[in-house]
N, C-alpha and C positions, 0 to 999 in steps of 0.2 A: 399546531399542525395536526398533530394525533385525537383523535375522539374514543370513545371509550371501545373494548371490545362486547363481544353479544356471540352469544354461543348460539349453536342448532338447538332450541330448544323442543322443536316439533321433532325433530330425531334422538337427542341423545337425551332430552328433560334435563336439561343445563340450563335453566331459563334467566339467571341471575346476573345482572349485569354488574361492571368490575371493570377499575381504572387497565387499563395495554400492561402496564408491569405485573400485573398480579396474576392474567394469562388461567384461566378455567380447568386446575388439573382434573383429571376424569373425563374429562370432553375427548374424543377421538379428534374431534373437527373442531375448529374454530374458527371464530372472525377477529383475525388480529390486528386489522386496520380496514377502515373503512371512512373516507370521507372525501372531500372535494379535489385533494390528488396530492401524491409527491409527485415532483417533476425528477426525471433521472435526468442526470448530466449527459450532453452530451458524448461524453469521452466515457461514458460509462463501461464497466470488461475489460479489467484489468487482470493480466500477468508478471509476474517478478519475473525479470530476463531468464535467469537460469531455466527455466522450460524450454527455451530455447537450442542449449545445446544436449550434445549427447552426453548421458551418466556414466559412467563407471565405478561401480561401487567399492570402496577399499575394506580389507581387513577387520580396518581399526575403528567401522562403521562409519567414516567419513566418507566425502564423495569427491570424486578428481572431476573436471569438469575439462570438455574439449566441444569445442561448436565446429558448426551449427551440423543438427541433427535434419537431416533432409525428409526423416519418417514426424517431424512435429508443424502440422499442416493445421491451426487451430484460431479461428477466426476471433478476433481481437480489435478492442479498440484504441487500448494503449498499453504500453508496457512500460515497466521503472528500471532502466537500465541500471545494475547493480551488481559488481562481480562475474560478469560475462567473460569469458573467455576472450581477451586478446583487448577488449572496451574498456582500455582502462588511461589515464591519462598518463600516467608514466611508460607504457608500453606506446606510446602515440605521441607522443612530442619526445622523440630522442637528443634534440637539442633545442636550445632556444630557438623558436619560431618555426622548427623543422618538424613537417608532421608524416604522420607513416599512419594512412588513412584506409589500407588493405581489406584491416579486420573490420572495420565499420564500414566500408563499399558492400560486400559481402554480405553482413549482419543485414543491413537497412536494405538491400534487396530482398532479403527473406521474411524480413517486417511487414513491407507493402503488400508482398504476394500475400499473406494474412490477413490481410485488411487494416495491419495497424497504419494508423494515422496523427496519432499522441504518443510522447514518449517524453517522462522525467528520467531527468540525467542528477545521477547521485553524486555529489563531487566528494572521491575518493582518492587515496594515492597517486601524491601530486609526486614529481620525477623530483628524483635523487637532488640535482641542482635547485630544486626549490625550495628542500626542506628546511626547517631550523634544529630539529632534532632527529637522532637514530630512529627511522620508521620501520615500521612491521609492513611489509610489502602484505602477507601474507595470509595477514589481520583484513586486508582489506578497509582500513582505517582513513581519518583524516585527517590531517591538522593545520595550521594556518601556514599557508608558504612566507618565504622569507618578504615576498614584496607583493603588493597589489598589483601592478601590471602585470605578473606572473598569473594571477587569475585572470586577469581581466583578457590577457592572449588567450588564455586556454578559451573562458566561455564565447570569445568573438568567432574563434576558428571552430570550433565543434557548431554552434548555433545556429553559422551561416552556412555551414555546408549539408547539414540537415534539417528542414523548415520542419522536419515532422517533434523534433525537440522542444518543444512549448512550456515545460516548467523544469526546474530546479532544484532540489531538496537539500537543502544546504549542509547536510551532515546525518550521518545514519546514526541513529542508534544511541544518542549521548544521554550523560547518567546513565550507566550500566556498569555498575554500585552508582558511580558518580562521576563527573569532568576528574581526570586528572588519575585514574584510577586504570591501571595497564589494562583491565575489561573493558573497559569503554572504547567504543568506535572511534571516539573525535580523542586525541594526543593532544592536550592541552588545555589550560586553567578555563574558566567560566569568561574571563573578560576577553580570552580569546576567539570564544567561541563567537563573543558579542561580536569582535571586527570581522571575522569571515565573515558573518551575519552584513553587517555594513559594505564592505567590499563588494558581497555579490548585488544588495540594492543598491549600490551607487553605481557596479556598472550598468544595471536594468536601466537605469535614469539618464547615466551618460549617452549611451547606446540607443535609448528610445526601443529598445527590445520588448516587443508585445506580449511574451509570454509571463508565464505565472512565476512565483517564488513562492517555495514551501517552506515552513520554517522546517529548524533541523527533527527528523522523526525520534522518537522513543518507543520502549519497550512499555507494554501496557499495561502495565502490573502499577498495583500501590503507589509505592514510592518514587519511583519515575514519573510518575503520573503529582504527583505531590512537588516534585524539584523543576520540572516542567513548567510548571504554572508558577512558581515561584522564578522561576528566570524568566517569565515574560511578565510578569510582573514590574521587573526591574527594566526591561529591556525598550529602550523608550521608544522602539521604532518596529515593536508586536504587529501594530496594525498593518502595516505595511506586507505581510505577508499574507498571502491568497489563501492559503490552506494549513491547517496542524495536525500532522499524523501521529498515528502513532500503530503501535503492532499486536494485533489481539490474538495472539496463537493459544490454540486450547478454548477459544473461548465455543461452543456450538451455538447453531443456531434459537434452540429453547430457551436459554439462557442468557442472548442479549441483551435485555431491557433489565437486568438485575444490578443490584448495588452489586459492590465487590467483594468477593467472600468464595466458600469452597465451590459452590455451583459453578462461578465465573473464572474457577482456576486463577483466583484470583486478581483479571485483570480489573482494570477500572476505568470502562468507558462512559460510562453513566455520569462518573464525579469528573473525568477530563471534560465530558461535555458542557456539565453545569458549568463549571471552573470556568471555561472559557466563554460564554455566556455570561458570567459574572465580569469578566472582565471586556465583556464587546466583541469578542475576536469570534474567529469561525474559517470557514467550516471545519469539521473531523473528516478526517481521510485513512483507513488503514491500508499503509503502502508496502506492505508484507504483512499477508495473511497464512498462516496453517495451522492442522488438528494434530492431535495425536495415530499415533496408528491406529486403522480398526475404526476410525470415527466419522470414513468418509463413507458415505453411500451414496446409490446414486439418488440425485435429488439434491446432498448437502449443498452442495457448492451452489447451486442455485437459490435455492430457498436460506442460506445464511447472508446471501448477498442481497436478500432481498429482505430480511429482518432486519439485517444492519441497516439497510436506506431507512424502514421505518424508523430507527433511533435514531437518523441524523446523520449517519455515517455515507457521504458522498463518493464512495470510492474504496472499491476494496480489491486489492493488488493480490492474488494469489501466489504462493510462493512455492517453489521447488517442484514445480512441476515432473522431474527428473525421480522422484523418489521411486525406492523397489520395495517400500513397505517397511521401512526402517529409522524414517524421521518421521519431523512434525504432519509431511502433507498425503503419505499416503495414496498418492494416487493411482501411480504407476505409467510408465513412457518408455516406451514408443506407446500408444494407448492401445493397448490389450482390453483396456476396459473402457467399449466404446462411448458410455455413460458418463464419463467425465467429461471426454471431449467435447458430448453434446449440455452438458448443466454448463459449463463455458461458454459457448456457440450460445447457448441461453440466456445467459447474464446477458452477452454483448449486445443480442439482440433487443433488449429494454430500452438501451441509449435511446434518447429524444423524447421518449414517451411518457405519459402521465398517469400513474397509478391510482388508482379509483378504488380498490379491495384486494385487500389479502386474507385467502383463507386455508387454511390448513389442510393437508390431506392425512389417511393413514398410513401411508408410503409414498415413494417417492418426490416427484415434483409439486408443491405447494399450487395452487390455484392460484392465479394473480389476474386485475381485471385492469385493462389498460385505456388510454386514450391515445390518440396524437396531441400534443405541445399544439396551443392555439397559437 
């Protein structure tokens, strides 16, 4: 898909051509892709829900979260419902089969007026009765309920009563150290993960449910990225899943196309991608993205999401949209800085389109040369 890059050499005498990963340092400008097109997804222009609601920042630098925030008006083509205030499935099935659908009438009103029209559902804290062990409500975690109808209610009633819900993500964040490891998202061994894994594709199958299944996301660092591939390895129904995310925070835009090492804060999107390549599967998806503080300008958020497509990356979920300049994303909301809201409004606007050239600016927004989808 990728062809080489070629510098301005009539401007800056960079005339020396060089594989996309090696990227022309000294060049102001550049051609970082240039050939017969990547297609964006249609669902392309993604948000992590928490931008959604309103911040309040605590003490302890954490952040309390209360939605929806009526000043976040940010056109969108999908969102990864994750941690949303009130969107959570133990807060909404009070009892078996009894659903308290309040917070999501609400939410999904606010969704549409945005334009979203895609939206994965992260399956998190499942309710008290379903559990098999002491859960961390708090953690926002996962783990496998006591019985498969108990999934199989939850994703029939949430699914049908929102058509805009089209994929799945069957567990956030697992290996982080490792399965089984009170850090980790998903509460529970490896061969459990595999049955949640089983559960949610047997009821896509039972159900005839159109939408997508993501396998469960990671943290995209090294070793996660090493135990990942190593459980679908083993996992004998890998392919069966639409997409494999994983979370590139810290990584910038310059730096995408590199092995993993200090430049890449060491994530490892390069060796995830091979990896699964090597083994048939596809595509990469990062369904929580954020920088450090200080590393957003205007421009990032556009021109990373649009480096990442060049490496293969389908999909990249911005996260915390709520920040006041004290975590990973930096942004800042209600958007005081109207520059964000529009490198967003920018992303979204790529969906359907087919990429022809990317070339670098010396600020702001990257140059990108488009088509329409034949």
């Amino acid at each position: 898909m990728l062809r080489q890059v070629h510098s301005r050499g009539h401007r800056f005498r960079c005339g020396a051509t060089v594989a996309l990963v090696l990227l022309l340092l000294g060049c102001r400008e550049r051609v970082i892709y240039e050939g017969e097109g990547i297609s964006v997804p249609r669902d392309f222009g993604c948000w992590h829900d928490v931008g959604y609601v309103v911040n309040w920042p605590k003490l302890n630098g954490q952040d309390l979260y209360h939605g929806p925030d009526p000043a976040f008006r940010v056109r969108a083509n999908r969102v990864r419902l994750y941690g949303m205030g009130g969107l959570e499935w133990n807060h909404t099935e009070k009892a078996p089969g009894e659903f308290d659908w309040s917070r999501w009438d609400e939410a999904f009103q606010k969704l549409r007026s945005t334009g979203v029209r895609h939206v994965t559902l992260n399956l998190y804290n499942p309710p008290a009765f379903a559990v098999r062990r002491r859960h961390d409500y708090a953690g926002w975690r996962m783990q496998l309920p006591r019985e498969r109808e108990m999934l199989w209610r939850w994703l029939s009633a949430v699914t049908s009563r929102y058509a805009e819900i089209d994929a799945i993500e069957v567990a956030n964040e697992v290996f982080t150290p490792g399965i089984g490891d009170n850090k980790s998202y998903f509460a529970g061994s490896s061969t459990e993960l595999e049955q949640l894994a089983d559960w949610t594709l047997d009821w896509r199958a039972h159900t005839r449910w159109g939408g997508q299944v993501w396998a469960p996301s990671i943290p995209g660092v090294g070793p996660n990225v090493e135990a990942m591939l190593e459980w679908l390895r083993r996992y004998p129904r890998a392919r069966e899943f639409n997409a494999f995310p994983l979370h590139l925070y810290r990584l910038t835009e310059h730096n995408v196309g590199k092995r993993t090492g200090r430049s890449t804060a060491w994530t490892a999107l390069v060796e995830f991608r091979e990896g699964l390549q090597a083994l048939n599967l596809g595509p990469v998806i990062d369904s929580e993205k954020g920088f450090d503080p200080g590393d957003v300008q205007p421009g990032t958020l556009y021109n990373y999401a649009v480096a990442a497509l060049v490496h293969g990356v389908q999909q990249t979920c911005y996260f915390s949209l709520g920040s006041y300049g004290h975590d990973e994303t930096n942004l800042g909301q209600p958007f005081r800085n109207a520059w964000a809201k529009d490198d967003l409004e920018a992303v979204a606007a790529l969906a359907g389109r087919v990429i022809t050239r990317v070339e670098t600016t010396p600020k702001g927004r990257w140059s990108v040369t488009t088509q329409p989808a034949k």
